[in-house]
C-alpha positions as CSV (number, residue, x, y, z in Angstrom):
1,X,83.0,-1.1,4.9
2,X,85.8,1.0,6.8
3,X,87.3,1.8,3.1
4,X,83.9,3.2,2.4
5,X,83.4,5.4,5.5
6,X,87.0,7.0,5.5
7,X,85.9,8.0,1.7
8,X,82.6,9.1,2.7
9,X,83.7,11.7,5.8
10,X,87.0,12.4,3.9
11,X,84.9,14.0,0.8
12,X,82.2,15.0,2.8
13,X,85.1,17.0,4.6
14,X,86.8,18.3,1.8
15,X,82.9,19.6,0.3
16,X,82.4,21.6,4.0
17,X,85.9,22.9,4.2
18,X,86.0,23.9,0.9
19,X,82.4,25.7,1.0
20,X,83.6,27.4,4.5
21,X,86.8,28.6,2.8
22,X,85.0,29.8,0.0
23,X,81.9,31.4,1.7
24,X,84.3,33.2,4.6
25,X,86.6,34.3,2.4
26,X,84.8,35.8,-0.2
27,X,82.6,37.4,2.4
28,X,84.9,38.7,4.9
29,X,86.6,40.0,1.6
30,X,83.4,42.1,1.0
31,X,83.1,42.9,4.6
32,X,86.5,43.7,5.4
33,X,86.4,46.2,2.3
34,X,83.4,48.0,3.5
35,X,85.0,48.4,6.6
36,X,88.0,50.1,5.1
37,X,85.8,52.1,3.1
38,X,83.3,53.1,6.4
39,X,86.9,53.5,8.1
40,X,88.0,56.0,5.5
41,X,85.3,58.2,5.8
42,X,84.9,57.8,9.9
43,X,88.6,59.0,9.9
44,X,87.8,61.8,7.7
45,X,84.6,62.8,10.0
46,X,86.4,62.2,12.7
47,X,89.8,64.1,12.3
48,X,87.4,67.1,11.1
49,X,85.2,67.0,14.2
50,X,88.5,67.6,16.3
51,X,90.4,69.7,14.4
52,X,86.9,72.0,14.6
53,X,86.5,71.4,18.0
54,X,89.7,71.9,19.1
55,X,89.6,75.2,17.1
56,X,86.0,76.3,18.5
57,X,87.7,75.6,22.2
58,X,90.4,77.5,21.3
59,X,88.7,80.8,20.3
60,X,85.7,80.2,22.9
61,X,88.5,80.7,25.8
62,X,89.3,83.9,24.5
63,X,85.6,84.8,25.3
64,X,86.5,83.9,28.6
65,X,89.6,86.4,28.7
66,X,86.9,89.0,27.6
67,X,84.5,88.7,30.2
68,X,87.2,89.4,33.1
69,X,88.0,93.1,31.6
70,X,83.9,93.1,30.6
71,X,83.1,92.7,34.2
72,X,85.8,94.8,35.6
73,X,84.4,98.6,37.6
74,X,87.1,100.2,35.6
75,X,86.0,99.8,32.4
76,X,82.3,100.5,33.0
77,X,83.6,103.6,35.2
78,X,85.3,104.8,31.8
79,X,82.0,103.7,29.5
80,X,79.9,105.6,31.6
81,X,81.8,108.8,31.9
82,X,80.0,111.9,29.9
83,X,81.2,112.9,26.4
84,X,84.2,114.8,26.1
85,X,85.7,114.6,29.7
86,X,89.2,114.6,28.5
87,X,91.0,114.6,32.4
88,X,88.8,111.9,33.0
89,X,89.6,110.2,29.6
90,X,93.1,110.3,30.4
91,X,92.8,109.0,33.8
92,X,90.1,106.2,32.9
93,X,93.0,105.1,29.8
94,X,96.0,105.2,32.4
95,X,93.4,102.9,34.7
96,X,92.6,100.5,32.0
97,X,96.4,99.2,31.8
98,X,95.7,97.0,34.8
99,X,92.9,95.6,33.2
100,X,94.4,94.7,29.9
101,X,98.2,93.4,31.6
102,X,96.7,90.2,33.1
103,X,94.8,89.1,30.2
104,X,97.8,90.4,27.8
105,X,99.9,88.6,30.2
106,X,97.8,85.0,30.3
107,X,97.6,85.3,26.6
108,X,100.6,86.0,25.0
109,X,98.5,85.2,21.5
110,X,97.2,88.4,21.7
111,X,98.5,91.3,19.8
112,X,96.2,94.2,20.5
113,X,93.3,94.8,23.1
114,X,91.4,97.8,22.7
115,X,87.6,99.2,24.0
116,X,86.2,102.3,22.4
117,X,83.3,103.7,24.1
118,X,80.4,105.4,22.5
119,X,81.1,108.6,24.5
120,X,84.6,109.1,23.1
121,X,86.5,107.1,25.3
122,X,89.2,104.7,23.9
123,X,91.9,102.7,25.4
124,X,94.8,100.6,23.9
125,X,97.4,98.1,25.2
126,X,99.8,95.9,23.4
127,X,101.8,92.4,24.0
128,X,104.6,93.6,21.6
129,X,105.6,97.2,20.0
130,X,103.5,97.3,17.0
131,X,106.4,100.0,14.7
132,X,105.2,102.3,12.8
133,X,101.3,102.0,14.6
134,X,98.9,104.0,12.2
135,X,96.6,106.1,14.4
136,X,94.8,107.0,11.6
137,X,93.7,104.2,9.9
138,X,92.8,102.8,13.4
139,X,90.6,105.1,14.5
140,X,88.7,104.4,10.8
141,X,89.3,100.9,11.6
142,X,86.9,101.5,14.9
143,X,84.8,103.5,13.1
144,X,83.8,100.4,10.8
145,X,83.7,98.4,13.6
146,X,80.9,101.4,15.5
147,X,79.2,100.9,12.4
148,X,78.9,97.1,11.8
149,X,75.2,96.2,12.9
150,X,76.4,92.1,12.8
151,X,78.6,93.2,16.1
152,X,76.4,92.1,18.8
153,X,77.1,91.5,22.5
154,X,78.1,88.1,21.4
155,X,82.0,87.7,20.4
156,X,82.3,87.8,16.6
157,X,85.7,86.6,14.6
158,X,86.6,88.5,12.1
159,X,89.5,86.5,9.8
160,X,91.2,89.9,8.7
161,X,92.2,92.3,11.1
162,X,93.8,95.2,11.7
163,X,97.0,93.9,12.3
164,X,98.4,92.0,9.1
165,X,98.5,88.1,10.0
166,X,95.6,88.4,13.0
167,X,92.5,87.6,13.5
168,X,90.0,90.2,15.2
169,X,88.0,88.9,18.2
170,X,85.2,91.6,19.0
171,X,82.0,92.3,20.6
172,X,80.1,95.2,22.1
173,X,79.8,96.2,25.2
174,X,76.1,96.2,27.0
175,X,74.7,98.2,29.5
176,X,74.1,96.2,32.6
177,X,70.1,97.4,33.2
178,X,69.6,96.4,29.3
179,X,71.1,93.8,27.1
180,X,70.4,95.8,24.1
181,X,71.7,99.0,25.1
182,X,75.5,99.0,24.2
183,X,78.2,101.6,25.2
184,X,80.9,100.9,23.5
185,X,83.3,98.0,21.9
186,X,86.0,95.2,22.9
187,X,88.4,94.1,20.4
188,X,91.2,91.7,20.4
189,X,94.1,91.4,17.8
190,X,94.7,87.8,17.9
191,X,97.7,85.8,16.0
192,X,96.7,83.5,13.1
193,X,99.5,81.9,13.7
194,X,98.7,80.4,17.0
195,X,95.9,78.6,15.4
196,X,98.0,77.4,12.2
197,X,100.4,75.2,15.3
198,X,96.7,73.3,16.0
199,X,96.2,72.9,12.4
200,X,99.5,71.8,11.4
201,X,100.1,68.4,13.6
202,X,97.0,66.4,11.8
203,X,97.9,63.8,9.4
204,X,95.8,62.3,6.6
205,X,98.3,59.6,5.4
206,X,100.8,59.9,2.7
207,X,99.4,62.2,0.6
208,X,95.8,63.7,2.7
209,X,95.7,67.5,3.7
210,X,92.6,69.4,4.8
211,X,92.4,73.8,4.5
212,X,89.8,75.7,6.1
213,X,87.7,78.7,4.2
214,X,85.7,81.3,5.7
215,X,82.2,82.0,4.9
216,X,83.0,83.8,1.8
217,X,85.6,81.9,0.4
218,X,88.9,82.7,1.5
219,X,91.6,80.3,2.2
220,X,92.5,80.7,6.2
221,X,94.6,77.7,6.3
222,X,95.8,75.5,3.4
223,X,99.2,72.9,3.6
224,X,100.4,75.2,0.8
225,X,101.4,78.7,2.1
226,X,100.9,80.8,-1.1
227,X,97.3,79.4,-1.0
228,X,96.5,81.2,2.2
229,X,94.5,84.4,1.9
230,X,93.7,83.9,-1.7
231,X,89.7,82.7,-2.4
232,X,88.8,79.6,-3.5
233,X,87.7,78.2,-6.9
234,X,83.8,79.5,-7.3
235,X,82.9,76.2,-8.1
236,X,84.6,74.6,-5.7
237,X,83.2,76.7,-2.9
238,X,79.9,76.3,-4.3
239,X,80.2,72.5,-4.1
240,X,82.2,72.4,-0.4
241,X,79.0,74.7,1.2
242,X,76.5,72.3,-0.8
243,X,77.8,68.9,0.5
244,X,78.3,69.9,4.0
245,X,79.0,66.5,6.4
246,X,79.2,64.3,3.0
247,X,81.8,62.7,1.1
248,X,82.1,63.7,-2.0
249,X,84.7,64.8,-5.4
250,X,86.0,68.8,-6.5
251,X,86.0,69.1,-10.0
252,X,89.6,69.2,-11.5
253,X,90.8,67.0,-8.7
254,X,90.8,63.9,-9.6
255,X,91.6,60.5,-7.6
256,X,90.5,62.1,-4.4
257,X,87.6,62.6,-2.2
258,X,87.1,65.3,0.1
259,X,85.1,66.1,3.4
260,X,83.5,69.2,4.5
261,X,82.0,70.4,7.7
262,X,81.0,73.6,8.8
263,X,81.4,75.3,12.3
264,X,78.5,77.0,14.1
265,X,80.8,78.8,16.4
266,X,83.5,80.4,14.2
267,X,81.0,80.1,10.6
268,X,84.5,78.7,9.3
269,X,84.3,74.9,6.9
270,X,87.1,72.7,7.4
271,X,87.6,70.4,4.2
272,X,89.8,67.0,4.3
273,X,91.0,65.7,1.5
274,X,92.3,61.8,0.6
275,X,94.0,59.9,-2.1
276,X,91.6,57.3,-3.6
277,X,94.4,55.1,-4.8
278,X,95.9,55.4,-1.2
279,X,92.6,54.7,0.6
280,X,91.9,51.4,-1.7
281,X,95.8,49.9,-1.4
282,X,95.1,48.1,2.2
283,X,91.6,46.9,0.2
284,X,94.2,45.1,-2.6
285,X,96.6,43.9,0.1
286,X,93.8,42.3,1.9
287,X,92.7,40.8,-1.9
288,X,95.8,39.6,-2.1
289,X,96.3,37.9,1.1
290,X,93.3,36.4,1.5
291,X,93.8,34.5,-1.6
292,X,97.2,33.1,-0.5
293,X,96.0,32.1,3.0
294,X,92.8,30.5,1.8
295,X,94.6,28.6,-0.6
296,X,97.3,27.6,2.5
297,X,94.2,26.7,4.6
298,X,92.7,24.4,2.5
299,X,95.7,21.8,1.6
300,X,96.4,22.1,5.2
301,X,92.1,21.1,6.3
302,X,92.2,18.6,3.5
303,X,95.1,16.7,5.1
304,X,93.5,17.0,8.5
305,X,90.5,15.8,7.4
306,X,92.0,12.6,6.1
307,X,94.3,11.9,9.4
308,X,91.2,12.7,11.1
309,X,88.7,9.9,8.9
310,X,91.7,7.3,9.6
311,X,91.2,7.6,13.9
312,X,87.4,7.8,13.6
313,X,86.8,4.2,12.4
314,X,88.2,2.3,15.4
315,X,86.5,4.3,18.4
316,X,83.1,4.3,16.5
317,X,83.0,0.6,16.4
318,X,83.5,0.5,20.0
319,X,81.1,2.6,20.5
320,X,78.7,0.6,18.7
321,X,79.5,-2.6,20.4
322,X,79.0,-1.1,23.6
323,X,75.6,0.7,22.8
324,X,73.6,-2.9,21.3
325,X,75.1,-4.4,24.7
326,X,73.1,-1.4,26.3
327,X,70.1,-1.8,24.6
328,X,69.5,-5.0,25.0
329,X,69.5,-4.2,29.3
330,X,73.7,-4.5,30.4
331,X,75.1,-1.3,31.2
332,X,78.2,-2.0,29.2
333,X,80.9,0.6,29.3
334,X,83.2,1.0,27.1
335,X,87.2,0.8,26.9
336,X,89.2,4.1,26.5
337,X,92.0,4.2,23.6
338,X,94.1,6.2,25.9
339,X,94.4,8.6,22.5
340,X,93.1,10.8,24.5
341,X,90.9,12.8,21.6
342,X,87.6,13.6,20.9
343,X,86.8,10.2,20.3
344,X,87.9,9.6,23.9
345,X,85.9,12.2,25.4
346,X,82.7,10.8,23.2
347,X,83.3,7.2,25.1
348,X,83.9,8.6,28.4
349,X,80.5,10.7,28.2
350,X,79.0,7.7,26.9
351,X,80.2,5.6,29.6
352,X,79.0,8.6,32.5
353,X,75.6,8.3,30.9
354,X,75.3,4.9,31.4
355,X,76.3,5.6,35.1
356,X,73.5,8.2,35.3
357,X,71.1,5.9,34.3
358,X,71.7,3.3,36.7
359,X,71.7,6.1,39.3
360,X,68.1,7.7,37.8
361,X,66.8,4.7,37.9
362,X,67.7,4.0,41.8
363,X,66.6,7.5,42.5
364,X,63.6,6.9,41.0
365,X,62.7,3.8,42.9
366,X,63.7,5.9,46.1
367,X,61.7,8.8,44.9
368,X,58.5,6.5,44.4
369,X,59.0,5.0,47.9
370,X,59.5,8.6,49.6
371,X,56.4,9.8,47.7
372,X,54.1,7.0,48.9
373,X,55.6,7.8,52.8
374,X,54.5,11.7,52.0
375,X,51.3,10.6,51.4
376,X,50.8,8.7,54.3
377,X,52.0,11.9,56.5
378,X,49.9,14.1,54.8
379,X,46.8,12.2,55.4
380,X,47.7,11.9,59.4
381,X,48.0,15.3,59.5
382,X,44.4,15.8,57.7
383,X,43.3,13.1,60.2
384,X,44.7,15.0,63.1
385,X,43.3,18.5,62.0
386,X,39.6,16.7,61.7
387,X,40.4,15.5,65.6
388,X,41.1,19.2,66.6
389,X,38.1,20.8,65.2
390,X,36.4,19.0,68.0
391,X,38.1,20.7,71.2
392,X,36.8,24.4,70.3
393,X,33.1,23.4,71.1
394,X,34.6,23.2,74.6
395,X,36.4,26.3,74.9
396,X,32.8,28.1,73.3
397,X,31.0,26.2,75.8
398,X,33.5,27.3,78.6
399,X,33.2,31.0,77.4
400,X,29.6,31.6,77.6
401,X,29.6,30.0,80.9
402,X,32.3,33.0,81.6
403,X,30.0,35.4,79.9
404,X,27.0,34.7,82.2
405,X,29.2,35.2,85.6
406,X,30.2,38.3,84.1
407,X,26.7,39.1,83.5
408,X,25.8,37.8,86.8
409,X,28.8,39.8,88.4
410,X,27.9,43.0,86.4
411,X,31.1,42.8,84.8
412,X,30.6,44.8,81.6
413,X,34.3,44.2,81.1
414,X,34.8,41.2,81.1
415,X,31.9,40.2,79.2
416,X,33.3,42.3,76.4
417,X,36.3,40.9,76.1
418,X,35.1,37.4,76.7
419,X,32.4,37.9,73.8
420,X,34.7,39.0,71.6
421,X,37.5,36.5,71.7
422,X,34.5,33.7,70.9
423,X,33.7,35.4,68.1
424,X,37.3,35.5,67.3
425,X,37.6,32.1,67.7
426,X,34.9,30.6,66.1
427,X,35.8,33.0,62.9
428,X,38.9,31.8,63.1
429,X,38.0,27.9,63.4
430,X,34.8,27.5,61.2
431,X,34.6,25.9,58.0
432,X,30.4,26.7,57.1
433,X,31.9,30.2,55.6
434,X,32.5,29.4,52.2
435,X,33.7,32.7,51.1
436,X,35.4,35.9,53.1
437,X,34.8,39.1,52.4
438,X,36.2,41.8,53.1
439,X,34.0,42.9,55.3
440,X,34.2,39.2,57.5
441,X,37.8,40.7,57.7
442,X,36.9,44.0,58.8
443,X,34.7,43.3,61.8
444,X,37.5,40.6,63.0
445,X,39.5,43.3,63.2
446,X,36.9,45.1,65.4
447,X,36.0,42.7,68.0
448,X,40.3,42.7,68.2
449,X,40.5,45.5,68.6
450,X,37.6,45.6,71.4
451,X,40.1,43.7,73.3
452,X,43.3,45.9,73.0
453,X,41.3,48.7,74.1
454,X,41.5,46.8,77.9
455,X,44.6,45.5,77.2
456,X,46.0,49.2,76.3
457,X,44.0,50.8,78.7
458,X,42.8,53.5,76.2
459,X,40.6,53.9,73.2
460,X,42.2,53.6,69.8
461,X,40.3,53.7,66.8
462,X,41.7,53.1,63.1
463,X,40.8,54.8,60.2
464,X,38.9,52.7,58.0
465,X,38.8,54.0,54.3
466,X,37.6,51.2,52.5
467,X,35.2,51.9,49.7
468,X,31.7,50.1,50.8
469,X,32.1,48.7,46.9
470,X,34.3,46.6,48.2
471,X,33.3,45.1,51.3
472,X,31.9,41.9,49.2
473,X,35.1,41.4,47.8
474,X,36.7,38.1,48.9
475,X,40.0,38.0,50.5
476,X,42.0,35.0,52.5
477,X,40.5,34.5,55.8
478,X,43.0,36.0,58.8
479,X,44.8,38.5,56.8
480,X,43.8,41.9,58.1
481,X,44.0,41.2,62.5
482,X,47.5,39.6,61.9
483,X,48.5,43.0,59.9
484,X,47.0,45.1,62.7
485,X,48.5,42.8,65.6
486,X,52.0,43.1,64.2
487,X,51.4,47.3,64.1
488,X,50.6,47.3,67.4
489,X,53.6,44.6,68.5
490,X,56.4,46.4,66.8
491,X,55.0,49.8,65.2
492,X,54.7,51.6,68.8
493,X,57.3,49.8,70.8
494,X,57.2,52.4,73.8
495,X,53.6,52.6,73.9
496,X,50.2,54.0,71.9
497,X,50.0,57.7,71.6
498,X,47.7,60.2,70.7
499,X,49.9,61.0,67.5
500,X,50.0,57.3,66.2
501,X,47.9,56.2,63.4
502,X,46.7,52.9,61.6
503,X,44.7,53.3,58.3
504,X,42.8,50.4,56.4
505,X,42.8,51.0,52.6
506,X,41.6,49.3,49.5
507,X,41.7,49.6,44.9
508,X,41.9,47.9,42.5
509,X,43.1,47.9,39.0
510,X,42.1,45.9,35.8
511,X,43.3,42.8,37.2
512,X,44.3,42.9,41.0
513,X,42.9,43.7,44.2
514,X,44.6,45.4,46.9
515,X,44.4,46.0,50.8
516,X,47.1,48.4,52.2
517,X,47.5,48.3,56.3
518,X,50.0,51.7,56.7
519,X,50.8,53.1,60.2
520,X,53.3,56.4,61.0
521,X,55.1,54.1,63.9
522,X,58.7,53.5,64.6
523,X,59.4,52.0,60.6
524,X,61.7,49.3,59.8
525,X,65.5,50.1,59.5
526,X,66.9,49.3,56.0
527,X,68.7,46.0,55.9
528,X,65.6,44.6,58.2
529,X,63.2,45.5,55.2
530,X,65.5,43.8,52.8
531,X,65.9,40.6,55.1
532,X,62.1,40.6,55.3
533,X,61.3,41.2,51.8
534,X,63.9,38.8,51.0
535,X,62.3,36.3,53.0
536,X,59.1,37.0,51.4
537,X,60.5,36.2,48.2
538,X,61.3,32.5,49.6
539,X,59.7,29.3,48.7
540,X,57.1,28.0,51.0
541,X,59.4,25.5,53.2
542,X,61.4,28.3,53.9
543,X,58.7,30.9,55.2
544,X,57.4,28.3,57.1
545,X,60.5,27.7,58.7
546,X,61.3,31.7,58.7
547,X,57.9,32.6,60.3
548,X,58.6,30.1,63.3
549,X,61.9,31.5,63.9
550,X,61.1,35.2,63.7
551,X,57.6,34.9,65.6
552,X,57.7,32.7,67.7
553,X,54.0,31.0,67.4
554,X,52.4,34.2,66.4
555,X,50.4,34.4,63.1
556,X,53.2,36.9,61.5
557,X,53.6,38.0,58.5
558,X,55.3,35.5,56.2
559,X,52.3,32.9,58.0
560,X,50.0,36.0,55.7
561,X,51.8,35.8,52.9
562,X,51.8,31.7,52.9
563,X,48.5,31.7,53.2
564,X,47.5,33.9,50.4
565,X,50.2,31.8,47.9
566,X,48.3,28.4,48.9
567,X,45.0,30.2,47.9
568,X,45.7,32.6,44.9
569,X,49.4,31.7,43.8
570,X,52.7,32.3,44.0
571,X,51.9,35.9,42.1
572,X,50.0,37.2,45.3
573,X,51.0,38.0,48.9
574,X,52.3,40.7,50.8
575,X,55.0,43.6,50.0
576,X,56.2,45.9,52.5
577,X,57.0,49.4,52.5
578,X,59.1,51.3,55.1
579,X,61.5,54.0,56.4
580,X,62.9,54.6,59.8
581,X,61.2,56.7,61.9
582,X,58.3,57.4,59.2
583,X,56.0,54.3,59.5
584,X,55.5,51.0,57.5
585,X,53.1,50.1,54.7
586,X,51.9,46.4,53.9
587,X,50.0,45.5,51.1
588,X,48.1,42.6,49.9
589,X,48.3,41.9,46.7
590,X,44.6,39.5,45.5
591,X,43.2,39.2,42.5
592,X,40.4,41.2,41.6
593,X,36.3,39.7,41.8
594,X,33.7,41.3,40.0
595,X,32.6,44.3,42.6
596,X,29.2,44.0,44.3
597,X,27.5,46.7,45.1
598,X,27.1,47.1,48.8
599,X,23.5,49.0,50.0
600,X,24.5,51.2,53.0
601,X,22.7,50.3,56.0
């Protein structure tokens, strides 16, 4: 019988190791070569996206350098002088110096700056002396330049200028009370070489290049020097504009794929370019080696698997000698091998559930026992709140008594406030009402607030904007006095005053009902709120035990917020809003009853 379950977990072994080997290797083969592939082309995207970005932040900060000699008085003292003022020509030109220098000076790139107004003027200033300088063919050069309606107040780069080897960075010049109104034109003579030194640091492997062509064709930057300045195949431009932001193959050129992607700044298309046989050798190597170390992996798992079918044999039996002891009612536990191996751990959690069970089964007989003495306290307590519904008939009967010396005394006073605290106290005591409404609620609140008026020596109404849809509503009896006692017990600490405010509210939406108590008191500071939400957010034992702490025998809050949980769930109760200084909103949060309609009186 051991002879036959070594054989059956050894070949079962050998069937799952072999199907593993087989099913990760041949699948993280396939996924591995994808995710060369994706690599490939995510290194192509992403080395064009910076080399284009790095060139669009490199000309954008000569738009920069053009704006400081745009905004400069000089210049738009010179633009606005009138035609043909040739002393003031000269003396605008001779002014202009100290506006080129520090841009000249910050940019060493730069060749040439120039402006040429549309009145004549025209100023020069150069980083290096340009030999032999062909006044001539510059002045046609701006004359082009006048006469290019693409020049717009926006800076516009030009791949040939009029320098050989630069690149010409222009733009007009606008009159400040109109944007379209220009005066005259900037120009800068930039170095193509400068941008070749961004260009020439990016690596595509062994044999990978990229060049970049303007919008018509020409070669601005190419790995092979004679290639600059000359146009680009027809055919090949034709296909690099038509599979912009794809991967794709040039005819002629084959065994590699290329990547385009086009600028909107500079209207330039950078194209990278990658050996196919160079992008599929890591693909082979990983072929290769996978083969090799699945191979390695299985002998290696097959031998495992057999040492592994030879140690389970011994511990199992245990095992099962210890569990038929167990079912038949001794907790047995069973012997360690000291092997200390998974076999091991699988005894010693057998033998720790065995101990568990003894223990669940004491805690259960403990549990049973503690359940039963619940039960007993639970109906004492019932008992005992029976005996106290008796003793309020005396304190009713005591109150009228009060009432008629009042009467008798012509104590209007007193008899109010006597009156109302026995209607507060029977409300609060009987047991006939068998449902609350919100308008039960609301005239609590009054005859309360009857009594504050002599306790505060001063009238003090609160705003009541309750919908009379609503009044029949039923809420938790004892919600809305509590709410208004605590406003007037910590909202207005130094006193009531004419500014101070409490204001009874009431919606609903598809599913819940709500009552909002809000006054513009004193507020609760911040990490008060929190403790007191916090404490909302409590089980029941614990606001019970919170509420006598904080309140000291008062109804509070958290006694509110119990009591509406016992009724309508753990999903109901109160939340509070506050800030300091700015007043405090609590809500109760019901569910919703089918409105009645409520007949005004």
């Amino acid at each position: 019988m051991n002879h036959s379950l070594i054989r059956k977990v050894y070949i079962y072994f050998v069937i799952l190791i072999t199907l593993a080997l087989v099913t990760v290797g041949v699948t993280g083969y396939w996924r591995s070569s994808n995710a060369l592939e994706d690599q490939y082309e995510g290194l192509l995207t992403q080395i064009v996206d910076n080399v284009l970005h790095e060139t669009d932040l490199f000309l954008k900060s000569y738009e920069r350098a053009t704006l400081s000699i745009m905004i400069s008085p000089v210049v738009k003292e010179a633009l606005d002088l009138p035609p043909n003022s040739t002393s003031d020509f000269y003396t605008s030109e001779m002014a202009m110096k100290g506006v080129f220098q520090p841009v000249l000076i910050n940019n060493p790139e730069i060749s040439m700056t120039y402006i040429v107004g549309f009145n004549g003027f025209q100023a020069t200033d150069f980083n290096v002396h340009i030999v032999p300088f062909n006044y001539q063919g510059f002045q046609e050069y701006v004359e082009q330049l006048k006469e290019d309606e693409d020049i717009s107040g926006k800076l516009k780069i030009q791949d040939s200028g009029f320098l050989d080897g630069h690149l010409t960075l222009i733009r007009k010049l606008a009159d400040r009370t109109s944007s379209k109104s220009f005066k005259g034109i900037m120009g800068f003579e930039l170095k193509i070489g400068e941008l070749t030194t961004l260009w020439k640091g990016i690596k595509l492997g062994e044999s990978g290049y990229f060049f970049i062509v303007n919008d018509r064709g020409k070669i601005l930057y190419h790995p092979d020097p004679s290639r600059i300045g000359k146009q680009l195949d027809g055919m090949h431009f034709d296909t690099v504009e038509a599979k912009t932001d794809q991967v794709f193959e040039l005819p002629g050129e084959p065994g590699r794929v290329f990547f385009s992607r086009k600028s909107d700044y500079s209207g330039w298309t950078l194209v990278a370019s990658m050996s196919v046989a160079e992008q599929s050798k890591p693909i082979s190597d990983l072929r290769q080696t996978t083969l090799i170390v699945g191979i390695l992996t299985l002998i290696a798992a097959l031998y495992l698997a057999y040492r592994f079918g030879q140690s389970i044999v011994r511990p199992v039996r245990l095992l099962e000698s210890g569990m038929r002891k167990t079912a038949k009612g001794q907790w047995t536990r069973v012997p360690v091998s000291g092997s200390r191996d998974e076999m091991d751990q699988l005894i010693i959690s057998y033998n720790t559930m065995v101990t568990r069970l003894e223990e669940l089964v004491e805690r259960v007989y403990e549990t049973e026992l503690r359940n039963q003495d619940n039960l007993m306290k639970r109906q004492l307590a019932e008992f005992q709140a029976l005996q106290l519904q008796i003793n309020p008939h005396f304190l009713y009967n005591t109150l009228e008594i009060i009432i008629c010396y009042a009467v008798i005394q012509k104590s209007s006073e007193i008899k109010d406030i006597v009156r109302s605290l026995s209607y507060m106290l029977r409300y609060s005591v009987r047991t006939d009402l068998e449902e609350i409404t919100v308008a039960n609620e609301l005239k609590h609140v009054l005859y309360f607030m009857s009594i504050m008026k002599y306790r505060n020596q001063r009238e003090f109404e609160i705003d009541v904007r309750i919908n009379t849809d609503y009044l029949l509503d039923s809420m938790v009896r004892l919600t809305l006095q509590p709410l208004v006692e605590n406003v007037f017990k910590h909202a207005f600490p130094h006193g009531i005053e004419d500014s101070h405010t409490i204001r009874i509210d009431a919606w609903k939406d598809e599913a819940d009902f709500y009552v909002t108590v809000e006054d513009n008191g004193c507020g609760i500071e911040q990490e008060a709120l929190l403790q007191l939400n916090g404490r909302l957010e409590n089980s029941r034992e614990e606001q019970l035990e919170d509420a006598q702490a904080m309140y000291e025998g008062s109804i509070g809050l958290l006694n509110v917020h119990n009591r509406i949980q016992m009724v309508f769930g753990p999903q109901y109760g109160l939340s509070i809003q506050s800030e300091w200084g700015a007043g405090t909103k609590v809500t109760i949060r019901m569910p919703a009853s089918p409105t009645k309609k409520v007949i005004p009186l």
